[in-house]
Each structure stands twice: as structure tokens, then as C-alpha cells.
C-alpha positions in Angstrom: 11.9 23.1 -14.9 10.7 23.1 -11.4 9.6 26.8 -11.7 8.0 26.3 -15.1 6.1 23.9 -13.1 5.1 25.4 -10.3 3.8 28.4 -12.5 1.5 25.5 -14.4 0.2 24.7 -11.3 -0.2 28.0 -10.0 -2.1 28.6 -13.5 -4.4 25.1 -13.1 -4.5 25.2 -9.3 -6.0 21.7 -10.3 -3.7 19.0 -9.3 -4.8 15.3 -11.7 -3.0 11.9 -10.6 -3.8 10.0 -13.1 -3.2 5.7 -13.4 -0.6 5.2 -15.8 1.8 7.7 -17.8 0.3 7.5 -20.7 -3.3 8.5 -19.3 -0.6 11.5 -18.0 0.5 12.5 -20.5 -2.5 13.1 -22.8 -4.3 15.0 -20.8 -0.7 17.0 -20.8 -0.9 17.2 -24.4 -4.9 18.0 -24.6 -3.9 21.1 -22.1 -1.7 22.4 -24.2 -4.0 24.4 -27.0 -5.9 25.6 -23.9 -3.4 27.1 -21.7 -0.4 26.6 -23.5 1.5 24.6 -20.9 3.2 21.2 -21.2 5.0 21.4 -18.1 3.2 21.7 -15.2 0.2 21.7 -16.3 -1.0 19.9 -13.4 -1.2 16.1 -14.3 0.9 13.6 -13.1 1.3 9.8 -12.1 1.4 8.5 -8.6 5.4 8.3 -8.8 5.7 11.6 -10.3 3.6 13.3 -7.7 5.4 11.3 -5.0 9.3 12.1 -6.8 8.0 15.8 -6.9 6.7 15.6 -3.1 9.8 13.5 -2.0 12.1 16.8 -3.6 10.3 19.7 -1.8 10.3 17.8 1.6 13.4 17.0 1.6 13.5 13.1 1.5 17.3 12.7 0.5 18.8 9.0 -1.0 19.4 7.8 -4.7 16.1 5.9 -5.7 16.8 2.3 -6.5 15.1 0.8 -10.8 14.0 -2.3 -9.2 16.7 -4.2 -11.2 19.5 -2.4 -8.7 17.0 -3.4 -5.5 17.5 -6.5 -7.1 20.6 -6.6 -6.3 21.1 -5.2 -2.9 18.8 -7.8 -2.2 20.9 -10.4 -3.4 23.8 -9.2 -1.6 21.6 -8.7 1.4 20.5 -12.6 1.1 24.7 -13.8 1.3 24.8 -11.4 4.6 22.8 -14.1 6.2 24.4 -17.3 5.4 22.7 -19.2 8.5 19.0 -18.8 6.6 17.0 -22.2 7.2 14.3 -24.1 5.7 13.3 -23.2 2.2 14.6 -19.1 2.1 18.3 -21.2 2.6 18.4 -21.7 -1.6 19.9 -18.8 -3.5 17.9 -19.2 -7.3 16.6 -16.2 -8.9 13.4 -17.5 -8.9 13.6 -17.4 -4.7 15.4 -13.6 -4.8 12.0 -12.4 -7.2 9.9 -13.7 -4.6 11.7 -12.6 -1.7 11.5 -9.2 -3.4 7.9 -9.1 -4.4 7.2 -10.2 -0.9 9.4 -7.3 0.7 7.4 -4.9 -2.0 4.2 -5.9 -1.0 5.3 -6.1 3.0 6.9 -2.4 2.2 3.5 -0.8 0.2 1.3 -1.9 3.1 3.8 0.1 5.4 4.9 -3.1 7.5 8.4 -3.1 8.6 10.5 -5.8 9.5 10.1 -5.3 13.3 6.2 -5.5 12.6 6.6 -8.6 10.2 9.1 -10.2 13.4 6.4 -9.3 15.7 3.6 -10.9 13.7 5.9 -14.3 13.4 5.8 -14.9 17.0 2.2 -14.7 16.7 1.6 -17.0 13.9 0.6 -20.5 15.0 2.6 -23.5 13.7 6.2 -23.5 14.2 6.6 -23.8 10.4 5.1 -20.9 9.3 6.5 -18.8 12.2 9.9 -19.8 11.2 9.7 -18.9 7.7 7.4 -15.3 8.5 10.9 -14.9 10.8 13.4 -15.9 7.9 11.3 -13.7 5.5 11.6 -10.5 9.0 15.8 -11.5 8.8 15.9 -10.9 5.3 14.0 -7.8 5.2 16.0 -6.2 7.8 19.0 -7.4 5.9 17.9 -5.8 2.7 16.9 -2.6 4.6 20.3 -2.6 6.1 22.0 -2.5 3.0 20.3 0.2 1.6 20.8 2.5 4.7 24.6 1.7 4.2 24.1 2.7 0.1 22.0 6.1 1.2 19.7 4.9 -0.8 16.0 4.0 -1.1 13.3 1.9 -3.1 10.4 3.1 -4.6 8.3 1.8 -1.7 11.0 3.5 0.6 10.6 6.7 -1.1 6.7 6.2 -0.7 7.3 5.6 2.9 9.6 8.5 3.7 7.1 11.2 1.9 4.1 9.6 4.0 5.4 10.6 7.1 7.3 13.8 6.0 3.7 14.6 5.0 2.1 13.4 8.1 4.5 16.1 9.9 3.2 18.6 7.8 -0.3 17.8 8.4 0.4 18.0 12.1 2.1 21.6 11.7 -0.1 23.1 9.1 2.8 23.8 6.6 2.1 23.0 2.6 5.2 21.9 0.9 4.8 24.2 -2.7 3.6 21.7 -4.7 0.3 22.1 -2.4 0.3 25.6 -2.1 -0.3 26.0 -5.2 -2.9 23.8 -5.7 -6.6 24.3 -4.7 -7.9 21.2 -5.4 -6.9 17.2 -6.1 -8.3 15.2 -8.4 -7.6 11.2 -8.4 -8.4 10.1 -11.9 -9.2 6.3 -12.4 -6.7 5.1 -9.5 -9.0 2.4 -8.4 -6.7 0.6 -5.8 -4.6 2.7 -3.9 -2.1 1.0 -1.6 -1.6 2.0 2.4 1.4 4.4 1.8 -0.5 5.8 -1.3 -3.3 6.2 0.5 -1.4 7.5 3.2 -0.1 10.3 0.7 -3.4 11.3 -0.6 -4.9 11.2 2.5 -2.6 13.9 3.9 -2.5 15.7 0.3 -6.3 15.9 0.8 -6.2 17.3 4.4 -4.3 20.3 3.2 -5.5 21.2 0.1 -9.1 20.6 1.5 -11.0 20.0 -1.8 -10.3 16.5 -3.4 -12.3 15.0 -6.6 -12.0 11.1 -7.3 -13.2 10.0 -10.8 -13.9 6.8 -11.6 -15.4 5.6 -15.3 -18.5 4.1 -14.6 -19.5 2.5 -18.0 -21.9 -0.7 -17.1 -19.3 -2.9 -19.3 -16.2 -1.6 -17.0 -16.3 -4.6 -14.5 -13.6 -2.6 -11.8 -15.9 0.5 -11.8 -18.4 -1.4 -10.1 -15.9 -1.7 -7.1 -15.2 1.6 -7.1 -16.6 2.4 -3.7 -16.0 -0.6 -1.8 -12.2 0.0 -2.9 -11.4 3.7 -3.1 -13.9 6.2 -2.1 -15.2 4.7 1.1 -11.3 4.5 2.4 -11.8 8.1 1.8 -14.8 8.9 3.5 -14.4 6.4 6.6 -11.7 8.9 7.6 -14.1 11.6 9.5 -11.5 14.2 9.4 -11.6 14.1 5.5 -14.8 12.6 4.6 -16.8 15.8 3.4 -13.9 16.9 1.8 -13.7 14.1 -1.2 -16.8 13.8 -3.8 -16.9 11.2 -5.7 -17.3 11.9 -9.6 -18.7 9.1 -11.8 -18.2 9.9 -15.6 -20.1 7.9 -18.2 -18.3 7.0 -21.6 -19.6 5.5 -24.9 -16.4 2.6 -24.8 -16.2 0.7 -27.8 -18.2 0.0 -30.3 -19.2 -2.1 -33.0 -17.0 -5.6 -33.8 -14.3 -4.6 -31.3 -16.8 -4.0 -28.9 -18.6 -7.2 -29.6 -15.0 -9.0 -29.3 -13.8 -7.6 -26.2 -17.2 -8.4 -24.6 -17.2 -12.0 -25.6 -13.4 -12.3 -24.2 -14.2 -10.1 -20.7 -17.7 -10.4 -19.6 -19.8 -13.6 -18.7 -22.2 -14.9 -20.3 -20.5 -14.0 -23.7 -22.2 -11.3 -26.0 -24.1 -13.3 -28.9 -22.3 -13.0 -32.5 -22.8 -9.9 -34.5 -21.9 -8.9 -38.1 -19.2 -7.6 -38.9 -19.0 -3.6 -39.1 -15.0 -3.5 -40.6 -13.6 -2.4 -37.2 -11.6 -5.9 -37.0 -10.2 -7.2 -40.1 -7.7 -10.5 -40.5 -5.4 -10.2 -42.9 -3.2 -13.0 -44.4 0.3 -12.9 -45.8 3.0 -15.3 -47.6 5.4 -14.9 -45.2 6.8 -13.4 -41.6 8.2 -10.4 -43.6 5.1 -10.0 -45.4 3.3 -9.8 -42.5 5.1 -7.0 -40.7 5.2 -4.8 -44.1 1.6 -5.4 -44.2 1.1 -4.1 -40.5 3.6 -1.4 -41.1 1.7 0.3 -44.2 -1.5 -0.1 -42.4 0.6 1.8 -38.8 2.4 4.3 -41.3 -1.9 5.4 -43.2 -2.6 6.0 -39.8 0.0 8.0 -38.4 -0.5 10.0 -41.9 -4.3 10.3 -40.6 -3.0 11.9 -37.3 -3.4 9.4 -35.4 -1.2 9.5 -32.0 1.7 7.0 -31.9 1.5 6.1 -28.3 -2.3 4.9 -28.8 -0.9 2.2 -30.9 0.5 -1.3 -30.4 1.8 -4.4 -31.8 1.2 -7.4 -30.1 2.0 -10.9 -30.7 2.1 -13.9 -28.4 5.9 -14.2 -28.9 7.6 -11.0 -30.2 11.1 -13.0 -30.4 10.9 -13.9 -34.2 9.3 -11.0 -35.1 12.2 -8.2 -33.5 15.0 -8.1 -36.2 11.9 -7.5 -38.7 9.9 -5.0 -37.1 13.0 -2.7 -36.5 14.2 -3.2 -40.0 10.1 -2.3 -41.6 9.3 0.1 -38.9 13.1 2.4 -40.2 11.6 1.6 -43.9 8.5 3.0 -43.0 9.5 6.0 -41.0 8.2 4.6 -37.9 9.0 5.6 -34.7 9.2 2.3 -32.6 10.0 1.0 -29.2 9.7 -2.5 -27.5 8.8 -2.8 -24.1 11.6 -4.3 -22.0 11.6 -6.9 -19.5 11.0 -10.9 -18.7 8.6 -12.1 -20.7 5.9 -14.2 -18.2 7.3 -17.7 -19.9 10.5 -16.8 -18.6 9.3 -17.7 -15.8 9.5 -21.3 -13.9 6.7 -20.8 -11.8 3.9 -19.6 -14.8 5.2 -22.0 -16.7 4.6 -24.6 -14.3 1.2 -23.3 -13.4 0.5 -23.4 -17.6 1.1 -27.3 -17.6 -1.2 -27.5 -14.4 -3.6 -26.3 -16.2 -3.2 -28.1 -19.5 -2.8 -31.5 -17.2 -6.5 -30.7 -16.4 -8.1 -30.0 -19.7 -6.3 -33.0 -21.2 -7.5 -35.0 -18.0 -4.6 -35.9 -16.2 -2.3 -37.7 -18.2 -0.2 -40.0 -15.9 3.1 -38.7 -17.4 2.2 -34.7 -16.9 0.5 -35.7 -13.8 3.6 -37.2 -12.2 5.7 -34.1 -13.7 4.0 -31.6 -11.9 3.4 -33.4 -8.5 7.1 -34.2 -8.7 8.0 -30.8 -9.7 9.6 -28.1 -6.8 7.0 -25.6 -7.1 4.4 -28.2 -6.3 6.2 -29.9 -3.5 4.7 -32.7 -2.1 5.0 -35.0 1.4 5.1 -37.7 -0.3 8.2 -38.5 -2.1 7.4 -41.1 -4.3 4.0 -39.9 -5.4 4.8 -40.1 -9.2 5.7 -43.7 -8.7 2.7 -44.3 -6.7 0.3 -42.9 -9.0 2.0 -45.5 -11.6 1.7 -48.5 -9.0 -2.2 -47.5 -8.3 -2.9 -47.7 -12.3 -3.6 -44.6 -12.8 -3.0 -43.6 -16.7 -6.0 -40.4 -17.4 -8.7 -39.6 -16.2 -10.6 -40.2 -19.1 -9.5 -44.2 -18.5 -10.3 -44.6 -15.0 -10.9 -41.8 -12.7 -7.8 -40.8 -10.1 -10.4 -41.0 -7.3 -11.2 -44.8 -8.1 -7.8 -45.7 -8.9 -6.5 -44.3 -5.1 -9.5 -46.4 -3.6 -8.4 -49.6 -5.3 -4.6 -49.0 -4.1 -6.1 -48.3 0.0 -8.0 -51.7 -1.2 -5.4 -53.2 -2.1 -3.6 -52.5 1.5 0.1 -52.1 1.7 1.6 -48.9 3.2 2.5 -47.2 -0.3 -1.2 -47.7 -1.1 -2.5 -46.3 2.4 -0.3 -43.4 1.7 -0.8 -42.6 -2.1 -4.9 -42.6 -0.9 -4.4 -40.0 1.7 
């Protein structure tokens, strides 16, 4: 596979990283009737390129799914029984954000002798302590993967940004650049330091780089194109009149569905239109009903030759629907696949952050108001403050206002009512 690749390369001599896998593989697929290569043809993702890189230079160590970094974390977490303040609690909730945190620390290439170094320069003992909890763990967590001989995805990033950097500084090109005379950076609108990083050195030995951006008026990110990808490019002097910057203009959608995504993702909202049959509601008796009906209408299309992976099913809760879609979609002779993973509700803290929300629009009922300020993910000084909101008088906002009903309880005097108004 790996020479079948190289020869695709070798072929293209154009090296695409493109945003997602899917963008990937099209533009695989569309190569095809051209040259007649699938593999290798020169397009990948940024964790392809980065697995391919990571091969050829020699970066050794089993890469971690998340779900297994998970877990070294966890065990990494029980290494350090002595942890204080509010990193002491061992929920799952705590071990995703500890590991989103260590991510984000990891993508930005700071370490945990950097993130120990910045706590000692963080004003306020609290926040020092926790920066140096969050520094413990890390190092913990890094430990523990050493000992495995393994690495994260962010590891791996790591590892082939510096192998890279040493080929930079030797003027040696690992095969996968050798035989490529030029890079192009397809859509990838926010690279992060260790991408960067890679690029960067990819760039300064190929010594032609393209970045292509879709610059239709509608496409809100494209306007930030430059302040977030090409001038990170440029500022670099060494680079800088190596990397052109590509804007490609594109018709997007049109008719209802344009009119529709417009009124849901641009301010002001577009003004109604009529209807040109591109969106069409459809009714049916029942659940099963429904699915058959979206079935048919999925197995006319692929008949029509449309592509498979351009379509989708959404729903806002795919739970009820699961048993039915896999029993239709095998009626149908439809090739189906759910996406995997914790669905947002799962979670405490967006579920938390949903009924924040709703408090507001139904302006602040007492009751949801005292849930959520009594609630651990809104943690507050004051103890009693769900008591105190019932002692000022407060029931909505639509009855008396929380600002005047805190006023009449620092009226009133007393030390609850001093402390519920500050």
C-alpha cells in the first residue's frame, strides 16, 4: 500500500490536506477517471498526513482512540491521591474535562513543565493551585503513557513536529515530501500550533504551498480566512513568499434551501421566498411510516446515482428511531451507519447550561432559578442563595424584577438580606 502510494504521489506531485475525511475522500474518488489512482492519489486529512509522516520518521508508540486516553487518564488521576481543591473528585464529568483541558494544553504544544511554570506566575493563590493540580495531572497522565509506549493523537502531532523541525535543520525530505512538489491546504481554516508547526516545516521543504479557502459572501468563516490562516503563514519571513493564497468562488445553495439556511445562519434573516420544491414536509401516520417514507425517497436517489456518503438522517433524538431505521434501511437495500458517541444531552454540564437558558426566556422562575444557582456547575459563595431568593420574594421576573426584589431585602437589613443583595 505504501508503495502504491508513494507512486500516486510521485504521479500528482500535488500533496491536498483537506478538512474532514469525507472532503478526502471525494476528491480521491473524482481523481480516479483521471489518473486512475485511488490510493495515493495525493489527498489526505490532517491525521492521515500526520500517521503517514509519523511512519517515515520514525515516531514509534501505539496511538491511543481517545476512549483508551480516557483511561490512562483515569488511572493516571488515582496515581495522585493527594489532589486538592476541586480536581480531588473522581466523576466522569471531571476526567472529560481534565482531558479536554490536557488536549487543548497538548495542541498548543504546552507541556506540563510550561503549564507548572505558568502556575507560579498566575496571580491569586486559587487559581495558581488549581493551574498546579491541572500541571500534576498532566505529568501523571504523560507518565503513564511513557510507561504504555504509547502516545495520543496530540502526542503523535507533537513527536512528528519536531522530527520535522530536525529535518528542516538538516535538509533531508522524509519520502512523502520528496515526492511531492507542492502542498495544498484545502479549507483548513484553523490550524492548531503543532499543525501549524507541521505545515510550516512541510512548506519549507517542499517550497511551493497553496492554501484555498471558499470565499462565497454567505460563508461567514471565509471572511476570517486571513486573520486566521494565511497571515500565520506569511508572518514567518522564511516562508512567507512561498505560500499564495487561493480564494475560490462557488455558487452554494440555492433556492428554498438556500433561503432556509440563510434565515437560520446569517443576521438580519433573509425575507421569505416561495417555495421552489427543494424543501418539502412530508406527514405520516406513524413512526414506521415515517422512516419507510424517508427510506423510499433515500433508496430513488441512490437509484439516481446519487453518492451515499452526501446523505444524512437527522433527527433531534435518534433513540426511538434506531431499531426502525436498521430494520427499513435492510428492506430497502440501504447501506447505513450511525455515528457513534455521547450524544450532547448526555451531558451534565449542556444540560445544565440548556435550563440556564430556558430560566431566561421564561424569566426566571423562582423554582428553576434556585435549581441552577444551587446546582454544582454553577457553584456559588453563598450557600443558601436558593433560600434567600425565596426569603427576598422573589417569584419571576415577569412579577417583580430580581433587581428590586434584592434592594427591598438590603432594605429590609438583616445579614441574609445584605448578603443575598451582594
Amino acid at each position: 500500500m505504501e508503495a502504491a502510494e508513494q507512486q500516486g504521489l510521485r504521479a500528482a506531485g500535488v500533496l491536498t490536506v483537506y478538512p474532514t475525511a469525507l472532503a478526502a475522500r471525494a476528491a480521491r474518488r473524482a481523481a480516479v477517471p483521471a489518473s486512475g489512482v485511488l490510493l495515493g492519489s495525493g489527498a489526505l486529512t490532517f491525521p492521515e498526513l500526520t500517521d503517514a509522516l509519523a511512519g517515515q520518521l520514525g515516531v514509534t508508540g501505539r496511538v491511543l482512540a481517545p476512549e483508551l486516553a480516557a483511561q490512562v487518564l483515569e488511572v493516571a488521576v488515582r496515581d495522585l491521591p493527594d489532589l486538592s481543591g476541586p480536581l480531588a473528585g473522581r466523576g466522569r464529568g471531571l476526567l472529560r474535562e481534565l482531558q479536554s483541558a490536557i488536549d487543548e494544553l497538548k495542541a498548543a504544544r504546552i507541556g506540563p513543565d510550561e503549564l507548572r511554570d505558568a502556575a507560579a506566575a498566575v496571580p491569586g493563590f486559587e487559581a495558581a493551585l488549581r493551574i498546579a493540580e491541572l500541571a500534576r495531572v498532566y505529568r501523571a497522565y504523560e507518565r503513564r503513557l511513557n510507561a504504555l509506549g504509547a502516545l495520543d493523537r496530540h502526542g503523535r502531532e507533537w513527536a512528528v513536529a519536531e522530527r520535522l523541525a530536525e529535518c528542516v535543520a538538516r535538509g533531508e525530505r522524509p519520502p512523502l515530501v520528496a515526492a511531492t512538489r507542492r502542498l495544498v491546504f484545502a479549507e483548513v481554516y484553523d490550524f492548531s500550533v503543532l499543525q501549524f508547526l507541521i505545515a510550516t516545516a512541510l512548506i519549507h521543504l517542499v517550497g511551493d504551498a497553496e492554501l484555498v479557502t471558499f470565499a462565497h459572501p454567505e460563508n461567514v468563516d471565509a471572511t476570517r480566512f486571513l486573520d486566521r490562516t494565511w497571515n500565520r503563514f506569511v508572518a514567518s519571513e522564511t516562508i512567507a513568499e512561498q505560500v499564495l493564497p487561493s480564494f475560490v468562488v462557488r455558487g452554494g445553495r440555492h433556492g428554498s434551501l438556500a433561503v432556509a439556511l440563510r434565515g437560520l445562519f446569517s443576521q438580519p434573516a433573509a425575507p421569505a421566498a416561495a417555495g421552489d420544491g427543494s424543501i418539502r414536509l412530508l406527514v405520516a401516520p406513524h413512526r414506521y411510516g415515517e422512516v419507510e417514507a424517508v427510506m423510499r425517497d433515500v433508496r430513488r436517489r441512490l437509484e439516481a446515482g446519487a453518492d451515499p456518503e452526501r446523505m444524512a438522517i437527522l433527527a433531534r433524538d435518534l433513540g426511538p428511531y434506531a431499531e426502525l431505521l436498521d430494520d427499513v434501511a435492510g428492506r430497502f437495500r440501504v447501506p447505513l451507519s450511525f455515528r457513534r458517541g455521547i450524544a450532547p444531552l448526555a451531558s451534565g454540564a449542556v444540560r445544565e447550561a440548556l435550563g440556564l437558558v430556558r430560566c431566561a426566556l421564561d424569566a426566571l422562575p423562582r423554582v428553576r432559578l434556585g435549581a441552577v444557582v444551587d446546582s454544582d456547575y454553577f457553584r456559588l459563595r453563598q450557600l443558601r442563595a436558593a433560600r434567600l431568593l425565596e426569603e427576598a420574594g422573589f417569584v419571576s421576573d415577569a412579577v417583580s424584577p430580581l433587581e428590586v426584589c434584592l434592594e427591598r431585602a438590603a432594605t429590609r437589613g438583616g445579614r441574609d438580606g445584605e448578603r443575598l443583595a451582594r
